[in-house]
Structures are given as C-alpha cells and as structure tokens.
GUDREN-76690 format. One record per residue: residue in one letter; x, y, z of N, C-alpha, C, O in turn. Coordinates in pm, whole numbers, padded with zeros to 5 digits, always signed. Layout:
REM GUDREN-76690
AXYZXYZXYZXYZ
...
//
This chain:
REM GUDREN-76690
X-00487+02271-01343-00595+02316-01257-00559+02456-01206-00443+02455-01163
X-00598+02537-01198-00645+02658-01188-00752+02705-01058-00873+02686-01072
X-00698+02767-00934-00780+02868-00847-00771+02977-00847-00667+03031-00810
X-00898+03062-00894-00911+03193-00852-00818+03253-00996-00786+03372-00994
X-00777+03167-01116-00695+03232-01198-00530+03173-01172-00452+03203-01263
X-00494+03121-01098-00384+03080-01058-00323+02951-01062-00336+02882-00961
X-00241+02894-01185-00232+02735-01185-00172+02687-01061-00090+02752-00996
X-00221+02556-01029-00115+02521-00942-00059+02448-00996-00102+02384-01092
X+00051+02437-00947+00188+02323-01053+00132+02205-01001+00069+02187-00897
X+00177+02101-01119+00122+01949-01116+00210+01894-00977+00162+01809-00902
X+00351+01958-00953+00424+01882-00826+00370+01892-00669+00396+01815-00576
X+00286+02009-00669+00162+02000-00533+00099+01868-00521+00042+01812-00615
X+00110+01821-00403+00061+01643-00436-00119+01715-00309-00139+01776-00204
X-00197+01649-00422-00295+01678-00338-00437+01554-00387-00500+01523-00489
X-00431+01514-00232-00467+01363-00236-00633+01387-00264-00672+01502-00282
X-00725+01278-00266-00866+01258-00268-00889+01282-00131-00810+01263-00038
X-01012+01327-00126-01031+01416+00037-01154+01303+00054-01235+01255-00025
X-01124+01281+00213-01188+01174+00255-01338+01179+00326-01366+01280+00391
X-01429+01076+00316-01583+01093+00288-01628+01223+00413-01730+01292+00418
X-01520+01220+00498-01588+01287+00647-01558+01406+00665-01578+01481+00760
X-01494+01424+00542-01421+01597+00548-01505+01635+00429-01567+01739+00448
X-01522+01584+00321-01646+01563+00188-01729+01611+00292-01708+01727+00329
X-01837+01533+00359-01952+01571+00431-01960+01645+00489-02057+01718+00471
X-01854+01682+00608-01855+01807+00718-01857+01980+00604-01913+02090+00616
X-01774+01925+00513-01758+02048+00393-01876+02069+00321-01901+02190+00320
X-01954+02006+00264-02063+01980+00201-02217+02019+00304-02313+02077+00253
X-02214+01978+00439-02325+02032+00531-02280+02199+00538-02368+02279+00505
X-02180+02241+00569-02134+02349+00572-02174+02443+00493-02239+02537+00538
X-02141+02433+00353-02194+02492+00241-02318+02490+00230-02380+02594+00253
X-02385+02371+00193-02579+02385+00258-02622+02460+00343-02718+02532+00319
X-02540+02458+00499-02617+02529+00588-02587+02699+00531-02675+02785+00533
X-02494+02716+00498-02427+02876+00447-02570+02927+00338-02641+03026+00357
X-02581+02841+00244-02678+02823+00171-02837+02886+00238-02892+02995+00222
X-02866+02802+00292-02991+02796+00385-03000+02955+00467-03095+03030+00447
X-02920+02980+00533-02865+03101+00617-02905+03228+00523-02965+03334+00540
X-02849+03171+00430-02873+03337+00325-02965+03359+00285-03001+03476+00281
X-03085+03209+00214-03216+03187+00176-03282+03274+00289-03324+03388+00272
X-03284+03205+00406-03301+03296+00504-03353+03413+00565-03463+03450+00607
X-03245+03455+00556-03233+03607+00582-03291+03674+00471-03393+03738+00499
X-03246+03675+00327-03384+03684+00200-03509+03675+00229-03579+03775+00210
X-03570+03549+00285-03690+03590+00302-03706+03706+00419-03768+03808+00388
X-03671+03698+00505-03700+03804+00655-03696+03961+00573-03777+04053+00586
X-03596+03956+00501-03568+04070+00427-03674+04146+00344-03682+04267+00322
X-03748+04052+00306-03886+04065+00203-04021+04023+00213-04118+04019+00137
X-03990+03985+00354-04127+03970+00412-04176+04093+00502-04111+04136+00597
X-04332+04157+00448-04302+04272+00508-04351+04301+00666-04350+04413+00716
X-04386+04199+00723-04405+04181+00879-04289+04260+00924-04304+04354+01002
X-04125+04210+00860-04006+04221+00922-03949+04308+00856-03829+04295+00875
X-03975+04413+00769-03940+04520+00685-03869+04608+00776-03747+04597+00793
X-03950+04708+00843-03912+04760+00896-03789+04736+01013-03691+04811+01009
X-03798+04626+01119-03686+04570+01169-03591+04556+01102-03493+04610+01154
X-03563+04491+00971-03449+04437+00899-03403+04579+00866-03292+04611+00910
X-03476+04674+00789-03405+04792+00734-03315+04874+00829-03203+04921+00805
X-03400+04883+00965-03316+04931+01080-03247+04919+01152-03210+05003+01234
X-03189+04739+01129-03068+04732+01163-03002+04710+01166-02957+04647+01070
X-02896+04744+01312-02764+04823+01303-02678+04684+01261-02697+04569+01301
X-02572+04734+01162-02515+04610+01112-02353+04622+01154-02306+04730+01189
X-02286+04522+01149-02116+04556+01157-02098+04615+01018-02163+04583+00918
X-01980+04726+01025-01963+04781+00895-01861+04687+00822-01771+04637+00889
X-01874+04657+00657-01762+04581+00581-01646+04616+00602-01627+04730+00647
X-01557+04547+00581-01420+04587+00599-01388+04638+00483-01475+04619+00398
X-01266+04715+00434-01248+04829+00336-01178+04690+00208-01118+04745+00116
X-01179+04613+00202-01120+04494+00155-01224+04388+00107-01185+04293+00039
X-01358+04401+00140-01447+04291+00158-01495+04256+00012-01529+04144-00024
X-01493+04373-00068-01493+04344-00229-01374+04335-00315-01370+04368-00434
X-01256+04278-00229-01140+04341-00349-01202+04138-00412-01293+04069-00368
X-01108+04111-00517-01077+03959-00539-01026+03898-00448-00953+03941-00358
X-01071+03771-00472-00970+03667-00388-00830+03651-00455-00807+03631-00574
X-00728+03668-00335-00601+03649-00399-00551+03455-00385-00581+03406-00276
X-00502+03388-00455-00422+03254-00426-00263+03240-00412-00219+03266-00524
X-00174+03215-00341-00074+03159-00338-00035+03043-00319-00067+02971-00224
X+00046+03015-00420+00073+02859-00471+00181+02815-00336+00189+02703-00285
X+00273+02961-00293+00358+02897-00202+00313+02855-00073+00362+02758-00015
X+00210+02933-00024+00122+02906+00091+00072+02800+00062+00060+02746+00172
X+00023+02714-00031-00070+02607-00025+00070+02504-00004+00051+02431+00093
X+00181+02484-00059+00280+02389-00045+00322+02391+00084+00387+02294+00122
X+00300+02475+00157+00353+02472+00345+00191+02375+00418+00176+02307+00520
X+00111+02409+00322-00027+02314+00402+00037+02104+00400+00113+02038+00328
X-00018+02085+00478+00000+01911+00482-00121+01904+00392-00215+01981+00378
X-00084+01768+00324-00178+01695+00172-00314+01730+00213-00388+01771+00124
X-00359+01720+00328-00506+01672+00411-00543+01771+00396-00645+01774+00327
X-00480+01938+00458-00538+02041+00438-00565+02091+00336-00667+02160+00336
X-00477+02077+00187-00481+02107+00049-00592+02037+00024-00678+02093-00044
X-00607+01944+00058-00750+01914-00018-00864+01917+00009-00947+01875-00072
X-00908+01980+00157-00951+02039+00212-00997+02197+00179-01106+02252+00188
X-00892+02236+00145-00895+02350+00079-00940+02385-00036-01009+02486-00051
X-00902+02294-00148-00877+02282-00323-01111+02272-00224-01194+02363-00227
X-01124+02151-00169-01247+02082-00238-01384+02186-00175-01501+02163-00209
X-01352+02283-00094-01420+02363-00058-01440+02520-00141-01535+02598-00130
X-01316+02532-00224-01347+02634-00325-01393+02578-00449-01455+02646-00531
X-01362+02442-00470-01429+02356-00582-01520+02435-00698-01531+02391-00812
X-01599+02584-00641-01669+02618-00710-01549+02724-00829-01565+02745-00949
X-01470+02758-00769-01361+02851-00833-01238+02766-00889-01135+02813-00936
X-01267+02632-00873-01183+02559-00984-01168+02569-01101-01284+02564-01143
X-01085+02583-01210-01088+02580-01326-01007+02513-01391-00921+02484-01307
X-00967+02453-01519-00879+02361-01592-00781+02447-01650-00690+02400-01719
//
C-alpha cells in the first residue's frame, strides 16, 4: 500500500477504523464537498458576481501548491487508532 507515492512497510500495524470515526470522517468529507459546490454556485451566479470577484481573500501560503509530502517514520510514532484514522481519510490517495 502506497500514500501519496510512498509504501508503507507491511510492519506498520494499522487496524480497521471503527464505524464512529468511519462516519465522523465520511460527514466531514461530504460537508467539505457541499462547501465547495457552494461557493461554485455563489461564484456563478450573477446576482453575486460582483461581490464574490471583490473579495478580499487571505493570501495562499507560498507552499499551498507544492505536493503532499508522507513520512513513514511519523506515521509509526501515531497510536494504531490515529493511523487509521489517517490512512482512511486520505483513502482517496491510496494506492497498491
């Protein structure tokens, strides 16, 4: 298994993540989802054109497009609960 390009070794013990951390993770992502749908429409609706274009936003940080980096040693200092916590929320950047 593979994040972000990065195997993790089979000796990382990382358990089945349990239904309430599944769900709290899973509403999360939906609402993130929803949020962006969102703001898309406000964006392109032209009632709110003008407002949206004008404003003032926080500027990106100089970093905000590099890649995501992974470290295998940082994930082995996490307890099992948080690793899988972790692993099941990037789930989309999993790979074999």
């Amino acid at each position: 298994m593979k994040l972000f390009g990065v195997e993790i070794p089979a000796d990382i013990e990382i358990p089945e993540i349990d239904p309430a951390s599944k769900a709290e993770l899973d509403e999360m992502h939906a609402s993130d989802i929803r949020h962006r749908e969102e703001a898309e429409k406000l964006r392109k609706d032209p009632r709110f054109a003008w407002s949206v274009a004008n404003m003032k936003r926080v500027p990106r940080p100089a970093h905000a497009d590099r890649p995501y980096k992974f470290d295998v040693e940082k994930l082995r200092l996490l307890s099992p609960w948080a690793r899988a916590r972790i692993l099941y929320g990037w789930r989309d950047h999993l790979t074999d």
